[in-house]
C-alpha positions as CSV (number, residue, x, y, z in Angstrom):
1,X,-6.5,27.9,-4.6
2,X,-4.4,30.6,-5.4
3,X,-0.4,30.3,-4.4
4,X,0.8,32.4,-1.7
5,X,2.7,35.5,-3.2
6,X,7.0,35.5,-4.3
7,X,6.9,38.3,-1.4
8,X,7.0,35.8,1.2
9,X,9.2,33.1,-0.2
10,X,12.4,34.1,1.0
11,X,11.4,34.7,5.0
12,X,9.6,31.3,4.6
13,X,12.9,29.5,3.1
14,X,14.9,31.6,5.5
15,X,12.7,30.4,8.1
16,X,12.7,26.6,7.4
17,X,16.6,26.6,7.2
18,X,17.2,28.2,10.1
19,X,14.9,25.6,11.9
20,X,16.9,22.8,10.0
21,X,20.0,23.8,12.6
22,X,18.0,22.5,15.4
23,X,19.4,19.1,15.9
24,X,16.3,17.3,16.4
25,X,15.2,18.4,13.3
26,X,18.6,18.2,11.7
27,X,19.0,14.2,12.5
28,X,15.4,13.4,12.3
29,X,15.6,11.2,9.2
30,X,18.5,9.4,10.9
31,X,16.7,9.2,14.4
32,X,13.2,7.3,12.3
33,X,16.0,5.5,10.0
34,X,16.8,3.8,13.6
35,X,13.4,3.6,14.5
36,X,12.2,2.0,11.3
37,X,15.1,-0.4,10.8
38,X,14.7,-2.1,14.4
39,X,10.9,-2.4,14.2
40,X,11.3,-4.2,11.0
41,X,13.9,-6.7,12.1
42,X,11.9,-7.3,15.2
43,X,8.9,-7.6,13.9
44,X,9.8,-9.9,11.1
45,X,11.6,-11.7,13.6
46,X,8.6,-12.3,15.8
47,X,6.2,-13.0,12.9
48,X,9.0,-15.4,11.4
49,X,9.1,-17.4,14.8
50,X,5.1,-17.4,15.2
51,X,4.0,-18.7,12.2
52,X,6.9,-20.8,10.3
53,X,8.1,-23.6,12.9
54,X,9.6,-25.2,10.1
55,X,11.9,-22.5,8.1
56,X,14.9,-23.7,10.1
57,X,15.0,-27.2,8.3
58,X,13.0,-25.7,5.2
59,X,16.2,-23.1,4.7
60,X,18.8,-25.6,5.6
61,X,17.3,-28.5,2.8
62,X,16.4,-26.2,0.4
63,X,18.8,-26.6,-2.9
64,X,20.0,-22.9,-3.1
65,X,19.7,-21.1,0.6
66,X,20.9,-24.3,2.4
67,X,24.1,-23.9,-0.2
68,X,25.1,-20.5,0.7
69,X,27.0,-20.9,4.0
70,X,28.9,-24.1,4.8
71,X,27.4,-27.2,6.7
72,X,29.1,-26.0,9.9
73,X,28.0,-22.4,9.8
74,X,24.6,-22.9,9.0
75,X,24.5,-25.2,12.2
76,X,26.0,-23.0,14.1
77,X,24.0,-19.6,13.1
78,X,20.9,-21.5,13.3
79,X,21.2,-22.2,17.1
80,X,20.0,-18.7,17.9
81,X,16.6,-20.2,16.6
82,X,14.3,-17.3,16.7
83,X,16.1,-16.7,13.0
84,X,17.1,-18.9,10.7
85,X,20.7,-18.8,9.4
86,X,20.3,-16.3,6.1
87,X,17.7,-14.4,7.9
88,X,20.1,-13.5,10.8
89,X,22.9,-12.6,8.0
90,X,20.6,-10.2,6.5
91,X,19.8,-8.9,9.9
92,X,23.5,-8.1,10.4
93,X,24.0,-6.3,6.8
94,X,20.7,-4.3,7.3
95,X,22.3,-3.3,11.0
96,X,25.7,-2.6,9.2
97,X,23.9,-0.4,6.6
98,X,22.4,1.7,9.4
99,X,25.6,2.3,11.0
100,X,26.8,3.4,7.6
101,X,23.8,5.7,7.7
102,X,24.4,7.5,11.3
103,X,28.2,7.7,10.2
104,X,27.7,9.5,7.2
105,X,24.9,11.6,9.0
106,X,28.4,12.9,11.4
107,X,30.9,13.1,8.8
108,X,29.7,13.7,5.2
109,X,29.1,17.7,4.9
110,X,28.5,17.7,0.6
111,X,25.1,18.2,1.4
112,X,24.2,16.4,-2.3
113,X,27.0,13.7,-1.9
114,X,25.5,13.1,1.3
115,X,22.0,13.0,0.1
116,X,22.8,10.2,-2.4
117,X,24.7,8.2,0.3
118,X,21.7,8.1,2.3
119,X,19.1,7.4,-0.1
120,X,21.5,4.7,-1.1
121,X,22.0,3.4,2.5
122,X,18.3,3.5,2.8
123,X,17.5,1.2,-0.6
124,X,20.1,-1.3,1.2
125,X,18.3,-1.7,4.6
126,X,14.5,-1.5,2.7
127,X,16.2,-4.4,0.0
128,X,18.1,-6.4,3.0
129,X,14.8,-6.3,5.3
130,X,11.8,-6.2,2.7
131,X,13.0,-7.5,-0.8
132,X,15.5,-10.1,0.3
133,X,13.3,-11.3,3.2
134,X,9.8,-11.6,0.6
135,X,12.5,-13.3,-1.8
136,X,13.5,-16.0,0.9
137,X,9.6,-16.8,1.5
138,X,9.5,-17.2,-2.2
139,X,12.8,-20.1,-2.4
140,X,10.8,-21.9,0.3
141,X,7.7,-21.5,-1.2
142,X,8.9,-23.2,-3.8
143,X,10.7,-25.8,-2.5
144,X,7.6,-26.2,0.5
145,X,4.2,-26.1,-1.6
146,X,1.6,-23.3,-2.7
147,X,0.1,-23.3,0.3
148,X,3.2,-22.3,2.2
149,X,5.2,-19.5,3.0
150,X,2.3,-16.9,1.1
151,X,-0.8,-15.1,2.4
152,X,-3.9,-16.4,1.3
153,X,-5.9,-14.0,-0.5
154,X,-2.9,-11.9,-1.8
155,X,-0.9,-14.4,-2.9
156,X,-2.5,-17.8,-3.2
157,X,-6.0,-17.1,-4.5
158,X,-4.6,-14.2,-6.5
159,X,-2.7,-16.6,-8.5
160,X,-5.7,-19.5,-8.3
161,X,-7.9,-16.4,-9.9
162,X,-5.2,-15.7,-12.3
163,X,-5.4,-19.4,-13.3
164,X,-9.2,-19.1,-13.6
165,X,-8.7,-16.6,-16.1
166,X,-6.2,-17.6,-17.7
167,X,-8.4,-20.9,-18.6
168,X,-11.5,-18.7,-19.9
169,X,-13.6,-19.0,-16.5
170,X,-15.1,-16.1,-14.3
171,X,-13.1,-16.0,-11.1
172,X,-16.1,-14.3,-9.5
173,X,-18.3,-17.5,-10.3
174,X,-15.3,-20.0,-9.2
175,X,-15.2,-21.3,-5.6
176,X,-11.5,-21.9,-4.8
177,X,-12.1,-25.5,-3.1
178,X,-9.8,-27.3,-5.4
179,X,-6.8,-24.8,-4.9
180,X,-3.9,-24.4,-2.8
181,X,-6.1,-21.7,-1.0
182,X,-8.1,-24.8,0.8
183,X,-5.0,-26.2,2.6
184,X,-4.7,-22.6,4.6
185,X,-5.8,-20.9,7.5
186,X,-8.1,-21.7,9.7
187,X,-10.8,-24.1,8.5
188,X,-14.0,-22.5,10.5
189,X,-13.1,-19.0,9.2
190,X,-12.2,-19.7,5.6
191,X,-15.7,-17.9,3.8
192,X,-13.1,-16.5,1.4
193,X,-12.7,-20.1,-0.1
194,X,-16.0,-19.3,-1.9
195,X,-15.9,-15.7,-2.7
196,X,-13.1,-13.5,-4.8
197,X,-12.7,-10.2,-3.0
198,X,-10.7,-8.1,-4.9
199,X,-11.3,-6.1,-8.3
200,X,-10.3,-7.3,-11.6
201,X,-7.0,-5.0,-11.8
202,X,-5.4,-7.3,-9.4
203,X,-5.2,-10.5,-11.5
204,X,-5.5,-8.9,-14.6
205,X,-2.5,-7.2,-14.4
206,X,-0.5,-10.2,-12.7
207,X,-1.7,-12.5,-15.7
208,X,0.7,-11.8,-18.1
209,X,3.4,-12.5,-15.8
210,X,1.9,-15.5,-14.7
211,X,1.3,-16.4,-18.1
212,X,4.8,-15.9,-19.0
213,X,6.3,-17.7,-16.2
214,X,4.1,-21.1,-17.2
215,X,5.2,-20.6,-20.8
216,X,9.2,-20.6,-19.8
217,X,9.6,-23.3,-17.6
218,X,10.0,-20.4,-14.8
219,X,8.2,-20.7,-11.6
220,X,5.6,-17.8,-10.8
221,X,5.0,-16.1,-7.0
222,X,2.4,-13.3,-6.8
223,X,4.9,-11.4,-4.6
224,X,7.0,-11.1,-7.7
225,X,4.9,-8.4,-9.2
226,X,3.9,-6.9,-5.8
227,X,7.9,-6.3,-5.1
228,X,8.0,-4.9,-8.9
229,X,5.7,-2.3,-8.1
230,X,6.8,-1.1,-4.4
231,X,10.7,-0.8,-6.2
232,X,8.8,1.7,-9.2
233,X,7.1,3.3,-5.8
234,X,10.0,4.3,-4.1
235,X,12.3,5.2,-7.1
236,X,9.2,7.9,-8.1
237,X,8.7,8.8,-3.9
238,X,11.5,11.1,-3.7
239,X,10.1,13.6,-6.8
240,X,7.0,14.3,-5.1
241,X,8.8,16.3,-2.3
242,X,10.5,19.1,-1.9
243,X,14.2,19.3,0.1
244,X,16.5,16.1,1.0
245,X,14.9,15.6,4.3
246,X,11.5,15.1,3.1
247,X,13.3,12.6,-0.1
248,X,14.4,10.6,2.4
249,X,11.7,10.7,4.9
250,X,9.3,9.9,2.2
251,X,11.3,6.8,1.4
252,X,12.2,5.3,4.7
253,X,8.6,5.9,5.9
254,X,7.1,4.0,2.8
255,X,9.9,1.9,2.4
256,X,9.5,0.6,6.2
257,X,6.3,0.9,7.1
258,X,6.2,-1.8,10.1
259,X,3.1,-3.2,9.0
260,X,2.9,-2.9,5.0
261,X,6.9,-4.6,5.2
262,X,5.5,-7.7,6.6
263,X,2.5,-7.6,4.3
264,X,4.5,-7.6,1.2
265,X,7.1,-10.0,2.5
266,X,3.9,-12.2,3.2
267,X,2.3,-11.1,0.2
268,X,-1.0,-9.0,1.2
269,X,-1.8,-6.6,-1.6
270,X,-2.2,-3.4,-0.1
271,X,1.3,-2.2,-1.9
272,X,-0.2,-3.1,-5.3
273,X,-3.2,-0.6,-5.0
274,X,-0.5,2.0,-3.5
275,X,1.5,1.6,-6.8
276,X,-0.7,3.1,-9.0
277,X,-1.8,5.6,-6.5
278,X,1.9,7.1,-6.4
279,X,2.0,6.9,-10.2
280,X,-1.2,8.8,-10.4
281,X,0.3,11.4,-8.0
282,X,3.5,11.5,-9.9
283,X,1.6,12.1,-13.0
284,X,-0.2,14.6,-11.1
285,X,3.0,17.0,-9.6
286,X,4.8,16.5,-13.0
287,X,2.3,18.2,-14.9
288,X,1.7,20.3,-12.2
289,X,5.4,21.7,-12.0
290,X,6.2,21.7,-15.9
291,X,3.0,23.6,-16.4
292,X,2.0,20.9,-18.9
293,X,-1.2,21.0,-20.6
294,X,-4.2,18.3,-19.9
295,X,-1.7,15.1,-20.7
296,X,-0.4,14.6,-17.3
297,X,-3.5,15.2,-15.7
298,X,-5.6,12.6,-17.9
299,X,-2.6,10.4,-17.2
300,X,-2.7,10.8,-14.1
301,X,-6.6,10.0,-13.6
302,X,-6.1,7.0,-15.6
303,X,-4.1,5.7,-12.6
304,X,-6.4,6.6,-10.4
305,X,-8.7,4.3,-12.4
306,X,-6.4,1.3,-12.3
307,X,-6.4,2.4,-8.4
308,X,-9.7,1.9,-8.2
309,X,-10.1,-1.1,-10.6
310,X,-7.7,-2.9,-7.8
311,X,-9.7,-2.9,-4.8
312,X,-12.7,-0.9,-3.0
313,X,-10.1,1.2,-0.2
314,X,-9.0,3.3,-3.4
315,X,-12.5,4.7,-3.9
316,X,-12.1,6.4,-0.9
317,X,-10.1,8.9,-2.7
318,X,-12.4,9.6,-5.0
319,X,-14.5,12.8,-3.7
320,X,-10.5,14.4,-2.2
321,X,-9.2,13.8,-5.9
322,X,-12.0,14.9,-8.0
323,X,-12.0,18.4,-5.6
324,X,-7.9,18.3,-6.4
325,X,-9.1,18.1,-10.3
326,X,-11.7,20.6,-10.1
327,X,-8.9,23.2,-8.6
328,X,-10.0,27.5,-8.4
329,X,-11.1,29.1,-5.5
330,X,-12.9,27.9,-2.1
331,X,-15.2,30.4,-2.7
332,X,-16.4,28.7,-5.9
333,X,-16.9,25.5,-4.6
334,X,-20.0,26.6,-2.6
335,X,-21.2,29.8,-5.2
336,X,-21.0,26.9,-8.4
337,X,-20.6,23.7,-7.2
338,X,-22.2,23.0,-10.8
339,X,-19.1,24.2,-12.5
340,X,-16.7,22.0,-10.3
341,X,-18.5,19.2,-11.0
342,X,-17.9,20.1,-14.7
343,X,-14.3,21.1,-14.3
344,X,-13.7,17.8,-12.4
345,X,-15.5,15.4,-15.1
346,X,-13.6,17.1,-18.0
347,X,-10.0,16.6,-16.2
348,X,-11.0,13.2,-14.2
349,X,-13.3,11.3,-17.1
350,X,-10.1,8.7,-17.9
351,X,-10.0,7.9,-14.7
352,X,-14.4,6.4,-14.6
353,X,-12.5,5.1,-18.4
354,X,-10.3,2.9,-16.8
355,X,-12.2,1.4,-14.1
356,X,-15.0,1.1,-16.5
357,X,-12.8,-0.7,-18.9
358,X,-11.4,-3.3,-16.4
359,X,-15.1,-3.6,-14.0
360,X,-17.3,-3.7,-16.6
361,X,-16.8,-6.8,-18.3
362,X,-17.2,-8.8,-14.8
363,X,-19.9,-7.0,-14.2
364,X,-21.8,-8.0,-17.2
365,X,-20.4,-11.8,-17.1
366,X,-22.0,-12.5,-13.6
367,X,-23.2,-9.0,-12.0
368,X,-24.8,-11.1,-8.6
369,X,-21.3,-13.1,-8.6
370,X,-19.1,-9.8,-8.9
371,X,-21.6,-8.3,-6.2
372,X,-21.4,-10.8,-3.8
373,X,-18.0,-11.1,-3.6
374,X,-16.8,-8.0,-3.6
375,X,-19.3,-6.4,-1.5
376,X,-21.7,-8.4,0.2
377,X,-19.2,-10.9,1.6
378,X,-17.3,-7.7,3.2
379,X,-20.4,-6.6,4.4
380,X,-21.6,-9.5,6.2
381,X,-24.8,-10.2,4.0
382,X,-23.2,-13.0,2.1
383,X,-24.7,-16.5,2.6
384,X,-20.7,-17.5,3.2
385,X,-19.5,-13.9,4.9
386,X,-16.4,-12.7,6.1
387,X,-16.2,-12.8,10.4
388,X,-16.3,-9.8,12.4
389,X,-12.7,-9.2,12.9
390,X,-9.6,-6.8,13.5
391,X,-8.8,-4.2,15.9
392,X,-11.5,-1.8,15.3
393,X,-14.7,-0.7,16.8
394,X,-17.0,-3.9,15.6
395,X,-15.3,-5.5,18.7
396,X,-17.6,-3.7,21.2
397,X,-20.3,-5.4,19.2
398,X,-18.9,-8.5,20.5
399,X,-18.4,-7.6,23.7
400,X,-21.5,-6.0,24.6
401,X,-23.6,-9.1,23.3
402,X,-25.2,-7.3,20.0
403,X,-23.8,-10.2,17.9
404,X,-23.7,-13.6,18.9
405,X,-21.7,-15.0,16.3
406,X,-18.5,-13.8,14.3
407,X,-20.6,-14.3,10.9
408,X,-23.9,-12.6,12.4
409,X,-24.9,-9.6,10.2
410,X,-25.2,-6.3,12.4
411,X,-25.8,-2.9,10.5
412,X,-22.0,-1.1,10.6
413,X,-23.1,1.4,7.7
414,X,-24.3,3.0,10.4
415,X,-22.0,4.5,12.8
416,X,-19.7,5.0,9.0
417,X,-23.0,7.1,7.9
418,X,-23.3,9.0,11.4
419,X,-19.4,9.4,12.0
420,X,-18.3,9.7,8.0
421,X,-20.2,11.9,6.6
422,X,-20.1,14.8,8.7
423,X,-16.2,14.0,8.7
424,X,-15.6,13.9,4.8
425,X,-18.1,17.2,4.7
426,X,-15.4,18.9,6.9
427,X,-12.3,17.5,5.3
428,X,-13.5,18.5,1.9
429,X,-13.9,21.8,3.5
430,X,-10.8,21.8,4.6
431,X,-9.3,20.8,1.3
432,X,-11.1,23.3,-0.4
433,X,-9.2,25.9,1.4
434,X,-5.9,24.3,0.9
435,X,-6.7,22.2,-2.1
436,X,-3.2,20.7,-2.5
437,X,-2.0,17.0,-3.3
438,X,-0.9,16.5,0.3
439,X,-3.9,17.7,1.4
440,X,-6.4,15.4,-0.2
441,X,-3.6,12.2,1.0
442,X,-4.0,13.6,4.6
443,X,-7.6,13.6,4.6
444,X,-8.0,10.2,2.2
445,X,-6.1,8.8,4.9
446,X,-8.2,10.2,8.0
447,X,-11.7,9.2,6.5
448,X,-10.5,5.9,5.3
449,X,-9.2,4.8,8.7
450,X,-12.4,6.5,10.6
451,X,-14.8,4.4,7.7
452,X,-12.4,1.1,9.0
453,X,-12.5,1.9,12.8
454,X,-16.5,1.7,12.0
455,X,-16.2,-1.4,9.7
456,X,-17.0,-5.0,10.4
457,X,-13.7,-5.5,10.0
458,X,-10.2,-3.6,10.5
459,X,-7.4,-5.9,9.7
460,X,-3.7,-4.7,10.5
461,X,-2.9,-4.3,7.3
462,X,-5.1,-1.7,7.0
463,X,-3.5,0.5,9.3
464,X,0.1,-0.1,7.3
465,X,-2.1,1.2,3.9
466,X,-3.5,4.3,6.1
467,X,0.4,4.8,7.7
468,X,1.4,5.4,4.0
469,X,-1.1,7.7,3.1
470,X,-0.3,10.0,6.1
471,X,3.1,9.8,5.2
472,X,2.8,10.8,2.1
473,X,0.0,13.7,3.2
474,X,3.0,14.9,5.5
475,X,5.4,15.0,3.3
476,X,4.5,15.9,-0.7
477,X,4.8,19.0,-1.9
478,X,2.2,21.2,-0.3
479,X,3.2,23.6,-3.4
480,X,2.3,22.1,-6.0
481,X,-0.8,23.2,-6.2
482,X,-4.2,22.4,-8.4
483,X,-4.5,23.1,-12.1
484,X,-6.1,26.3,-13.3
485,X,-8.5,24.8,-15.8
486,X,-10.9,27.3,-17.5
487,X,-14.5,27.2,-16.7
């Protein structure tokens, strides 16, 4: 797509900050901020209360947290018992910190002094209420058992495959019967005892640390790496927009998403394949705005690979990417497809690379192993498939009688066929017309959640991976714009 002429830049920028004097839009970041921040202290209180009756007495005996406050305080603070005494503590620092916020917001006029001190007041309520919290679950974790504290799949069996590895077997051909992972949930719903659902990325890259962790003495938690890459995602959010509002935005949206929050204080893994599909957008506006040559792109696919290598909701970007890759004119997309197929291959071939790299050797250990339990136990056709669950649509098959079992196999492909593919036809469309990185988020994000509404399964923390994308479709730079690659 071509950029929109210098002619016009000035009314457009004169335009947008004369609508930044509105006050609505003016104290929008601070108004979410408020938003955001209360939904994640209630939530995490609610969660905290539902599903750990014990943290109460786990926080008071454990060696470190119990030590942090006197006898007679911790009694006291852990009367209001919907929190425990050090999650209440950081509930009043994260409150403080939004105060903070809202007080610069009225007083500080440095427009760049008052940038930093709200980015900074932002990291302090997403490290009080996300990184602090996830790092308590951790202490009592370890002072509880493996099977405490964690989420199942993200955490527990990620570490289990990890320790598969690790000892030279296929965690595709493992069952997980003889881990931590058999002491959770609930026992007639637990098909994911025999089956490995994710991609390789996910335990490949946690190995080292793992590795390193058993080698020290140290003590490992999967949520350790997960929090590693959600800090490098936020520290690169803010240079993929344009203007402080957006910065910030970008970062308090992201940083407290209600549902992906909880996930990665509970250790769910949709963060991890997020990670590397910031970097690869990172990679993808810095070569865009230095006017680099075909380094920053390759880079860039490469993450996507790692992306996709991870786990099967990154593929979904795939055909919105590869059109971003292709870049020139609508027009040509429908005179030469040919030649965007070419143009996309020749800037998006490290991407296929990497997955390649880290797929392929599962796939040639145990191909029917890898298969079934990456796909066939999502699908339902699995021997030992995963339940008909969520919020979405495959609950009207419940309810009007077409299944009479959770595990029964009924054909979701498709309403996703009959619904999808018209859909990603017309985003692509859309795209090609405005074929800009936020673009291709905005409609990765709208087919993904329509494919999951249509699924045999939508999980919550779905819709916290699908909030992120939007986010980020809203708010990167709509100008930077696709690469002019020669034909």
């Amino acid at each position: 797509m071509t950029k929109s002429s210098g002619h016009f830049a000035p009314e457009r920028a004169t335009m947008n900050a004369h609508s930044m004097h509105h006050p609505i839009l003016r104290r929008l970041d601070a108004l979410l901020l408020v938003v955001l921040t209360l939904a994640r202290l209630r939530i995490d209180t609610l969660a905290e209360a539902a599903v750990l009756p014990f943290r109460q007495n786990d926080v008071a005996r454990h060696p470190w947290l119990g030590r942090l406050l006197s006898p007679r305080a911790m009694e006291l603070l852990a009367q209001q018992q919907l929190v425990d005494p050090i999650g209440l503590l950081l509930i009043v620092a994260a409150l403080a910190c939004l105060l903070g916020y809202l007080l610069v917001e009225e007083w500080i006029h440095a427009d760049q002094t008052r940038y930093r001190l709200k980015l900074a007041l932002i990291w302090a309520i997403v490290v009080l209420t996300v990184f602090a919290s996830a790092g308590k679950l951790i202490l009592l974790r370890r002072g509880s058992g493996p099977a405490s504290y964690a989420h199942d799949g993200g955490v527990i069996q990620t570490e289990a495959a990890v320790a598969f590895l690790l000892q030279g077997r296929n965690p595709y051909v493992e069952d997980y019967l003889d881990t931590p992972m058999a002491e959770w949930g609930i026992s007639e719903f637990r098909t994911a005892l025999y089956h490995f659902p994710y991609l390789p990325w996910t335990f490949l890259f946690s190995a080292p640390f793992q590795w390193l962790a058993n080698h020290t003495g140290g003590w490992y938690d999967q949520r350790l790496v997960y929090l590693l890459l959600f800090a490098l995602t936020l520290l690169l959010l803010p240079t993929l927009a344009q203007g402080h509002q957006a910065k910030l935005l970008l970062v308090a949206l992201i940083g407290l998403n209600p549902i992906m929050g909880s996930d990665l204080i509970y250790g769910q893994n949709d963060s991890f394949v997020l990670a590397w599909i910031v970097l690869a957008l990172w990679l993808w506006v810095q070569g865009q705005r230095r006017g680099a040559g075909r380094g920053w792109t390759w880079g860039s696919a490469a993450a996507f690979g790692l992306a996709c290598a991870s786990k099967p909701t990154a593929w979904f970007l795939a055909p919105f990417y590869l059109l971003l890759l292709a870049g020139q004119e609508a027009s040509e997309l429908w005179r030469r497809p040919g030649a965007w197929l070419r143009r996309a291959a020749r800037m998006g071939w490290p991407a296929l690379a990497a997955a390649g790299l880290l797929i392929g050797p599962f796939l040639l250990w145990d191909p029917a192993a890898m298969f079934d339990d990456v796909w066939r136990w999502a699908s339902g056709t699995s021997t030992t498939a995963y339940q008909i669950w969520g919020w979405g649509a495959s609950n009207l098959v419940l309810a009007l009688g077409w299944a009479d079992s959770r595990f029964a196999y009924w054909p979701f492909w498709v309403p996703q066929v009959v619904v999808g593919v018209p859909l990603l036809v017309a985003l692509l469309r859309r795209q090609a017309h405005e074929n800009t990185v936020g673009q291709a988020l905005w409609g990765y994000g709208v087919f993904l959640l329509i494919f999951l509404f249509f699924s045999r399964f939508l999980n919550e923390n779905y819709l916290g991976y699908v909030l992120a994308l939007l986010v980020l479709g809203t708010l990167v730079d709509r100008d930077s714009q696709t690469a002019q690659v020669s034909p």
